[in-house]
C-alpha positions in Angstrom: 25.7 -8.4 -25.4 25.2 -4.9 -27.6 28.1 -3.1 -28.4 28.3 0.4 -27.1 30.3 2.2 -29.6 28.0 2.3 -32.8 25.1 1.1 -34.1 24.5 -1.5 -36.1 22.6 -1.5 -39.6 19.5 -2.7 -37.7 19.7 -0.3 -34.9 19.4 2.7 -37.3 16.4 1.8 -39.0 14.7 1.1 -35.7 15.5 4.1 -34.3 15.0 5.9 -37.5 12.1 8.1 -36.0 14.0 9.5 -33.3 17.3 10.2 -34.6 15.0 12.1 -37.3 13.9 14.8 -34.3 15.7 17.9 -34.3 17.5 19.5 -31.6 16.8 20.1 -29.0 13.7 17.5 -28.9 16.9 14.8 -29.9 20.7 15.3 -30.9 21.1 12.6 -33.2 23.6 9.7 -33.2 24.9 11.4 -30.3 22.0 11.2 -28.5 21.0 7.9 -29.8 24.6 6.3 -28.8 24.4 8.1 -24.8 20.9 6.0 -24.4 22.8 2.6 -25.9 25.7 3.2 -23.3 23.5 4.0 -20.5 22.9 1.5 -17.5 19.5 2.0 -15.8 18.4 0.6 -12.6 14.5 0.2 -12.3 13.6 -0.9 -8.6 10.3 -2.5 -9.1 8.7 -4.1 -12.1 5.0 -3.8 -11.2 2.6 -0.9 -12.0 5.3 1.7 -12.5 8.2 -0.4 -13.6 6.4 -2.0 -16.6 5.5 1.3 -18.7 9.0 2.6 -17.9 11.2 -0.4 -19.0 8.8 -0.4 -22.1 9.9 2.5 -23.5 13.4 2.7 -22.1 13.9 -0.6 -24.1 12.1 0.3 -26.9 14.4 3.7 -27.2 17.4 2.0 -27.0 18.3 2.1 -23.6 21.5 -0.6 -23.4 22.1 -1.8 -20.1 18.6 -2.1 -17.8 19.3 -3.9 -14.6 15.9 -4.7 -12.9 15.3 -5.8 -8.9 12.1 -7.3 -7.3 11.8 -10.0 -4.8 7.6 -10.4 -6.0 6.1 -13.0 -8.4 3.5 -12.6 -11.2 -0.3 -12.7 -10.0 -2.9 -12.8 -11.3 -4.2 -9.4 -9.9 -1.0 -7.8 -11.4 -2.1 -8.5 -15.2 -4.5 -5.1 -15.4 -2.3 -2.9 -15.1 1.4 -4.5 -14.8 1.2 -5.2 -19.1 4.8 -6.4 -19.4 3.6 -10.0 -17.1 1.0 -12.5 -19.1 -1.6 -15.4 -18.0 1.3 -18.3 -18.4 3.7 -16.5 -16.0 0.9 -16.2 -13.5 -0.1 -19.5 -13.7 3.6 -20.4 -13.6 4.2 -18.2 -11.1 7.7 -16.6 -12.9 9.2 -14.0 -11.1 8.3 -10.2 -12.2 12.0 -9.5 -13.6 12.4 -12.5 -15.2 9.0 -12.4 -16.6 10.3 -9.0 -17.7 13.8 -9.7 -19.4 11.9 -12.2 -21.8 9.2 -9.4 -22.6 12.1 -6.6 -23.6 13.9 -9.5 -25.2 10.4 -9.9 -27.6 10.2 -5.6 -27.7 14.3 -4.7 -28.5 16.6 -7.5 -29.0 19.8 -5.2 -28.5 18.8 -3.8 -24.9 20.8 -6.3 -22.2 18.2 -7.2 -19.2 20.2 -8.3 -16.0 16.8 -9.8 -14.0 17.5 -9.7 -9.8 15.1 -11.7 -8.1 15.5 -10.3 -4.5 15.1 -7.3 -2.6 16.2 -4.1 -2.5 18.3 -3.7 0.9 20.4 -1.8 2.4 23.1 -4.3 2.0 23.0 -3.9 -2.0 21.6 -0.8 -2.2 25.1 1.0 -3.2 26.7 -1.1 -5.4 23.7 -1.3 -7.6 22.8 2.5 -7.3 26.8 3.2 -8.4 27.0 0.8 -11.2 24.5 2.6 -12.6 24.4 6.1 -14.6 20.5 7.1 -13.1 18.3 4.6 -10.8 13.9 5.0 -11.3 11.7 4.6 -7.9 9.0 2.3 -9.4 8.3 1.2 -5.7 5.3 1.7 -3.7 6.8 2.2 -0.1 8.4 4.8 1.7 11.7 2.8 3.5 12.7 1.7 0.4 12.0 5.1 -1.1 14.3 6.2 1.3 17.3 4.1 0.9 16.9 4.3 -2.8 17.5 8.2 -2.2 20.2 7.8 0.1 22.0 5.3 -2.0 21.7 7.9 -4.9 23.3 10.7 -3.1 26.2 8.8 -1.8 26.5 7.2 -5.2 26.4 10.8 -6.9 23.1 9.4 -9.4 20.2 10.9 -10.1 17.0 9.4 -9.2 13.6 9.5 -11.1 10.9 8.8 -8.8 7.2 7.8 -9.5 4.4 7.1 -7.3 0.6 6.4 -8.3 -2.8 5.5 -5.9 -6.1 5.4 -7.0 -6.7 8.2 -10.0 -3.7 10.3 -8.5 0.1 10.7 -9.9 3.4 12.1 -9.1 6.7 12.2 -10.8 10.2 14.1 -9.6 13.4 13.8 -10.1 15.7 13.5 -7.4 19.3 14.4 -6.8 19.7 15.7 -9.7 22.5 17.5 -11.2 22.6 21.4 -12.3 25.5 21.8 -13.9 27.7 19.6 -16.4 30.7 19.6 -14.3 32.0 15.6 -13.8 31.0 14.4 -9.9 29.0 17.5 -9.2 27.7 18.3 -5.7 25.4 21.2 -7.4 22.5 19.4 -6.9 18.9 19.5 -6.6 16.8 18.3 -3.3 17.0 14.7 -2.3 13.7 12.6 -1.0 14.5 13.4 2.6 14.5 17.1 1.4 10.9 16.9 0.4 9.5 14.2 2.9 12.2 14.8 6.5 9.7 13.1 8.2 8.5 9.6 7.1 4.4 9.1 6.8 3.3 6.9 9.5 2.2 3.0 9.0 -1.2 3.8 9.2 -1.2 6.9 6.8 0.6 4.5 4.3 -1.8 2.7 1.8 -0.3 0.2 -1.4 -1.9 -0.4 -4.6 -2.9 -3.8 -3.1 -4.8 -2.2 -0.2 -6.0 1.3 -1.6 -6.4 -0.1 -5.3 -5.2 2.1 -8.6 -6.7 2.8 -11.8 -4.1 1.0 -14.5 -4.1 3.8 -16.5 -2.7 6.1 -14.0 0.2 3.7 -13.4 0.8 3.5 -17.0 0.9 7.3 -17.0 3.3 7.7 -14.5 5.8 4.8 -15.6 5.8 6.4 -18.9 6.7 10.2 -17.7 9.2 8.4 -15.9 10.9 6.9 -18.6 10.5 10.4 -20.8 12.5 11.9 -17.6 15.5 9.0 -17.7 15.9 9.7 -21.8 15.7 13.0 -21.2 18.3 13.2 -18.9 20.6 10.1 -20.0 20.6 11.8 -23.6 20.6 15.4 -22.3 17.4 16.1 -24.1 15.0 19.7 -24.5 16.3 23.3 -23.9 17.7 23.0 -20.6 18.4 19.6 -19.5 20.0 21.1 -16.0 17.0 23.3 -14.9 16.2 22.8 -11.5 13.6 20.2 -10.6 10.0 20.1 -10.3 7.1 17.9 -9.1 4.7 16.9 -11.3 1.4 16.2 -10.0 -1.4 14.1 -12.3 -5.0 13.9 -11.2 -6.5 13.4 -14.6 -10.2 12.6 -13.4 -10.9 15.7 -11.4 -12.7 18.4 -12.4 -11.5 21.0 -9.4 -7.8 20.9 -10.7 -6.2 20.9 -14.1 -5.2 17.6 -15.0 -1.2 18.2 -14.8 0.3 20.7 -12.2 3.8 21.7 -11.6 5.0 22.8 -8.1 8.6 24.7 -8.3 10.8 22.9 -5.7 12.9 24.5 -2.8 16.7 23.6 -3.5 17.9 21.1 -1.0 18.4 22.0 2.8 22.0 21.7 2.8 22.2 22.6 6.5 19.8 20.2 8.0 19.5 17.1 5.3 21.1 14.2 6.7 21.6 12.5 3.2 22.0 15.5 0.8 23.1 18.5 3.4 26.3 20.1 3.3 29.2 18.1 6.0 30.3 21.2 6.9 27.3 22.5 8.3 25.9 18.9 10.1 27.1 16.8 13.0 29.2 14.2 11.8 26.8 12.1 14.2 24.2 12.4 11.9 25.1 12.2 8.6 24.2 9.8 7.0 27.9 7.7 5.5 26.9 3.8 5.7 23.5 2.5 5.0 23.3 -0.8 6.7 23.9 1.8 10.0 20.6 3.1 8.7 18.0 2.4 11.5 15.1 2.8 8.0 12.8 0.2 10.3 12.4 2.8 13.2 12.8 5.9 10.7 9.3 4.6 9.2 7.7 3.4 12.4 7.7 0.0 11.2 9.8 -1.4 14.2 7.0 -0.2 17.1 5.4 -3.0 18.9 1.9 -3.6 18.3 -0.4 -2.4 20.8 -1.4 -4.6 23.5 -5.1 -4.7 22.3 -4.2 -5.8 18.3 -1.4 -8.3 20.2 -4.5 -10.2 22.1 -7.2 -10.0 19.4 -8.9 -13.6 19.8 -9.0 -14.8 16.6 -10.8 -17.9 14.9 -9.9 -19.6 11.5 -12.2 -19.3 8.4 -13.3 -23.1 8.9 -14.4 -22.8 11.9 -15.8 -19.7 10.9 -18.1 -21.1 8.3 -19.0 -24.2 10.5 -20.5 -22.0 13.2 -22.3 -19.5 10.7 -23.8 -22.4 8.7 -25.5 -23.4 11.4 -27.0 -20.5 12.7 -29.8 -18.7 11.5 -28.9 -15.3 10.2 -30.2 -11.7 9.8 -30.3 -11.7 6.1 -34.8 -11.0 5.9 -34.6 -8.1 8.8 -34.1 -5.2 6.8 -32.7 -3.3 9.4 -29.2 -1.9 8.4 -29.2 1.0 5.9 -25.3 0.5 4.5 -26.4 -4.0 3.6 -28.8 -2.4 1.6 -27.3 0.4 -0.2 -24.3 -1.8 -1.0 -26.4 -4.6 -2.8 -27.5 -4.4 -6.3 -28.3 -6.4 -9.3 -24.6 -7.6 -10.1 -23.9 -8.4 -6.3 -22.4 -11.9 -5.5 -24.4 -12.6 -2.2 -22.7 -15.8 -1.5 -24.1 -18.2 1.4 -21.9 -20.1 3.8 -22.0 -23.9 2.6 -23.6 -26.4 5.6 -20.8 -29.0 7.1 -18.0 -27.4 5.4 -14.6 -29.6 6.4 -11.7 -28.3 8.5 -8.7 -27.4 6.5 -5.8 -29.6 7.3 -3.6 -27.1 7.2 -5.7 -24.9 9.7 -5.7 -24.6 13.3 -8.4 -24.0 15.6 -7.2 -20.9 18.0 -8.3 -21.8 22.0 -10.1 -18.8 22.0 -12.6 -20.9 20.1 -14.2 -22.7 23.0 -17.7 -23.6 21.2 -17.4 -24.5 17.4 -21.3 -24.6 17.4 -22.7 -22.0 19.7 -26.1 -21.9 21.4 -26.2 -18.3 21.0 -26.5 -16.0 17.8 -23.8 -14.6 15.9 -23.0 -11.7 14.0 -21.1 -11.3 10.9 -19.6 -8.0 10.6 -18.0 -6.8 7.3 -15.4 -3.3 7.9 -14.9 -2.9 4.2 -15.9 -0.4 2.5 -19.2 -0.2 0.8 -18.0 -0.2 -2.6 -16.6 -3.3 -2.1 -19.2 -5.2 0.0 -20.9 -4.2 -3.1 -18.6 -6.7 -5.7 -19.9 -9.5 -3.2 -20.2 -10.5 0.6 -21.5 -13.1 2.3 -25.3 -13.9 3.0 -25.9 -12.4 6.6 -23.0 -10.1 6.8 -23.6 -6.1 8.5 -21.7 -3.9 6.3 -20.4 -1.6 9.0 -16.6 0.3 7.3 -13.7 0.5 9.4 -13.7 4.5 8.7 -17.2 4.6 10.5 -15.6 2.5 13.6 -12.6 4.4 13.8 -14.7 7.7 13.9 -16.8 6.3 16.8 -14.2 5.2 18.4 -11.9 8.4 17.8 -14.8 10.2 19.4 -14.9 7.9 22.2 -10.8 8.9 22.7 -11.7 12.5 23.0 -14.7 12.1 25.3 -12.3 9.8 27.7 -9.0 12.4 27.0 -11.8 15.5 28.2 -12.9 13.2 31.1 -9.1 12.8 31.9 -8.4 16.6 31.9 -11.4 17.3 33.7 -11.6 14.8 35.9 -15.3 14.4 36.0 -17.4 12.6 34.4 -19.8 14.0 31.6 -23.4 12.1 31.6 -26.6 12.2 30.6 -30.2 12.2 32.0 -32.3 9.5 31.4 -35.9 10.0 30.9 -36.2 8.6 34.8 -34.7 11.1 36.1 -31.1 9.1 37.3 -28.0 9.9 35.6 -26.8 7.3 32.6 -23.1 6.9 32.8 -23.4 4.2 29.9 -22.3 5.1 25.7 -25.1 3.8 23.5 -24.8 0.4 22.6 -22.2 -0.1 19.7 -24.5 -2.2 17.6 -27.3 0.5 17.8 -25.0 3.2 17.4 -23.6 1.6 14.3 -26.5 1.9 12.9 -26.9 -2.1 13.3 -30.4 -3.3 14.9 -31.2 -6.9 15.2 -34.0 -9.3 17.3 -31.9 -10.9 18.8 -28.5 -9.8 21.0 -25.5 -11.5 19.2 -23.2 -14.3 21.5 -20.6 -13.8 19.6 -19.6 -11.1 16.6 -17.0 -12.5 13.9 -15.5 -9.3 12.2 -14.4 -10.4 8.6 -12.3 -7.8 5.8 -10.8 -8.4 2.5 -7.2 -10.1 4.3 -8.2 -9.8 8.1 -6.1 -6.5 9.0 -8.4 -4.0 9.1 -11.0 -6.6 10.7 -8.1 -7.0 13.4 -8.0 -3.7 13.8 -11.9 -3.2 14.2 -12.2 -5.8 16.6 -10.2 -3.5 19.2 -12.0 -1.0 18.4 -15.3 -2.8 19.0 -14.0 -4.3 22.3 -13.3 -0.7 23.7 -16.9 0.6 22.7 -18.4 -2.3 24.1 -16.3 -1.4 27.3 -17.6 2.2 27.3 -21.0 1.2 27.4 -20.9 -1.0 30.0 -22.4 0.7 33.6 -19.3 2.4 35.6 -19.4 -0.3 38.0 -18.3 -3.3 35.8 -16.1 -1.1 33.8 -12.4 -1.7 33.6 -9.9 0.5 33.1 -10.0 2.3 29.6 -6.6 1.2 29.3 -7.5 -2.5 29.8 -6.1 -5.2 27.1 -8.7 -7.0 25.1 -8.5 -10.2 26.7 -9.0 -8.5 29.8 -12.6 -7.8 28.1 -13.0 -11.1 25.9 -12.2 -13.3 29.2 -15.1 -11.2 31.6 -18.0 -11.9 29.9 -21.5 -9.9 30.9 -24.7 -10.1 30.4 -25.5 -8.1 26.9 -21.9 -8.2 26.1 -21.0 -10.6 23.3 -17.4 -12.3 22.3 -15.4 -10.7 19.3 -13.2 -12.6 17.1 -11.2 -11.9 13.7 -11.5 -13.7 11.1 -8.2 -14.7 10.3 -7.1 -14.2 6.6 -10.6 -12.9 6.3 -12.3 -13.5 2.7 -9.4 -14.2 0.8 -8.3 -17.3 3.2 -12.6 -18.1 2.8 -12.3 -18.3 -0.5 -9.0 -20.5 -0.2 -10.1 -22.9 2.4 -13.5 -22.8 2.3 -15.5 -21.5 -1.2 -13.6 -21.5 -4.3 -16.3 -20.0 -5.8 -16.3 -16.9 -3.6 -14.9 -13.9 -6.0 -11.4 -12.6 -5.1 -10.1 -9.0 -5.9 
């Protein structure tokens, strides 16, 4: 355990460059024996949390306490440098795998490793044990809480977020004056975000992906703010906040921008706002009374059509496509080809490939071997068809359904308003009530008219999503008489079949569960 009124013989020489900084860039010992005292909470230790418990221990910072329920993977090791190959293959959890990295970067920094979550129920006491808290998370409830917990706790918070080539760092709730237990303080998050995104606006690294570098930015401005602010660093360590927003790869922008904050809304923020001027009602006082669940639209019921999407496992997936001649040599869909080139992995489906034990087969699969065609449709996006797909497989992106289908929504809300319907004339002369077949109008063209379509992704969520959408074109275009309501469930669709109309299914765990159960060799990202 260091001790927090001097520093050692040791300590001095490896802080030597530091404490040689004037003021106001550093305040000597002063400065150097605030960061040894200070206790830091870090919530997260992946992309963020890595670069900013780097430094923090390499300054000096004493106490770090670090929470995260995940374990080390192997897709972490890019970007997340702190984690190695062993703890992967061991699968170590992130904070302990952390504690022994700062133990190899700064012996005299104590590392108190929490392998859980962050919660409502610990939010506080962690958040007040500590002198300033950093947001190394990627989601907006815990964003939230961590924000809340801050400004009941009277901390400041230092809050990072990265996705894809894009940046931002602020610091929250923090304080303006010097006075002990000040409420003169800058905006909170609920301040700059009162309304949470919604679900579907909400991407992660592990969906949306992240250049490493750009975590590695952020992390590190985060930890410059914590010294900064833990040592009372630069001219005016209680200017009011600002956001900082990094796009370094774009050429319309300059690579750093700064965007002057409004000061927090004391009469309407629930967490931050003055009591005086709210309803006691909705203050916020106790955060397990925190509804953060419905706050973020995380709590709604899925909608009927996602609840009944007939899904089939990857086993029985691969056993029906083995056996069934594909579409690979008709040429006929622009995006396969545009997304194949010379360092593609075009992998086929093995023949008689075994049922995983640990797999069930779904009774919407009736017919493990089919009579009739099927169609393999892949919803990501092209650039990653591109790393690799399998043999057969339509890329059609889920962004190009969901504008077909969004277009399909207006059309219906305009019929709805209305209350007439819009059609077309045929070359005949009769009135077509019918949309254009969703394969053709996809851009998808094949000899033969698919029995059954199996709609594949990365994990099988967007897939899942894509098969509604697919069930309600194909209901569009069926003639007005055999039509169901618009508003129908998909196993309302799935269980009438018609002529011309084929069965959709999921893929379930889509090519991440393939490559588990079915083709180790298949490449995994």
């Amino acid at each position: 355990m260091p001790c927090d009124t001097a520093l050692s013989l040791a300590e001095y020489s490896r802080y030597s460059r530091q404490l040689l900084l004037p003021p106001p860039a550093f305040h000597g010992i002063d400065a150097q024996l605030r960061l040894k005292r200070a206790r830091v909470l870090v919530v997260g230790a992946g992309g963020l949390g890595c670069p900013s418990i780097t430094f923090l221990a390499a300054a000096g910072i004493g106490h770090i306490t670090v929470i995260d329920p995940d374990i080390v993977e192997v897709s972490n090791l890019a970007r997340q440098f702190l984690h190695t190959d062993e703890g992967a293959q061991q699968a170590i959890s992130k904070v302990h795998s952390v504690a022994h990295a700062v133990a190899r970067i700064n012996p005299h920094v104590h590392v108190r490793p929490l392998f859980e979550s962050f919660s409502a129920a610990n939010a506080l006491d962690l958040v007040a044990d500590a002198d300033l808290v950093l947001d190394c998370t990627d989601n907006p409830l815990t964003r939230y809480l961590i924000s809340d917990a801050a400004v009941l706790a009277g901390k400041p918070v230092v809050s990072g977020a990265a996705q894809g080539i894009d940046g931002q760092i602020v610091v929250l709730n923090k304080a303006l004056d010097d006075k002990p237990n000040t409420t003169n303080r800058g905006p909170c998050y609920r301040c700059l975000f009162p309304r949470a995104p919604r679900p579907e606006e909400v991407q992660n690294c592990s969906d949306g992906g992240v250049l490493g570098v750009i975590t590695g930015l952020i992390g590190t401005l985060q930890a410059l703010e914590a010294i900064k602010l833990l040592a009372k660093l630069g001219e005016d360590p209680y200017a009011p906040p600002t956001l900082l927003l990094a796009s370094p790869l774009s050429v319309q922008t300059p690579p750093f921008r700064t965007i002057k904050l409004r000061p927090r809304r004391t009469a309407t923020c629930r967490s931050c706002g003055d009591p005086t001027l709210l309803p006691i009602e909705s203050q916020i006082t106790a955060l397990e009374a925190e509804d953060y669940l419905s706050f973020c639209g995380l709590n709604r019921p899925n909608q009927p059509s996602q609840q009944s999407t007939p899904q089939i496992d990857v086993s029985s997936f691969a056993r029906i496509n083995s056996t069934q001649p594909n579409e690979e040599n008709q040429d006929s869909q622009g995006d396969r080809q545009n997304s194949t080139g010379p360092n593609t992995v075009v992998a086929s489906i093995p023949p008689q490939t075994p049922i995983d034990s640990n797999q069930s087969i779904p009774s919407t699969t009736t017919n493990d071997t089919p009579s009739e065609p099927t169609l393999i449709i892949d919803v990501r996006p092209p650039h990653e068809y591109h790393i690799a797909h399998l043999s057969g497989s339509h890329n059609v992106p889920l962004a190009k359904i969901r504008k077909r289908w969004t277009q399909l929504k207006r059309e219906r809300e305009k019929q709805t308003q209305t209350q007439t319907r819009v059609s077309t004339q045929t070359t005949d002369g009769t009135d077509d009530l019918r949309a254009p077949s969703p394969l053709q109008d996809l851009g998808i063209r094949t000899e033969r008219h698919p029995g059954q379509i199996h709609v594949l992704c990365r994990r099988g969520n967007d897939s899942r999503e894509a098969v509604s959408m697919l069930s309600a074109l194909y209901e569009a275009s069926r003639p007005p008489s055999l039509s169901s309501h618009s508003d129908a469930p998909v196993e309302q669709h799935q269980q009438s079949p018609l002529p011309n109309v084929p069965r959709l299914f999921n893929v379930t765990g889509g090519l991440h569960a393939y490559a588990k159960h079915v083709d180790p060799n298949f490449p995994v990202y």
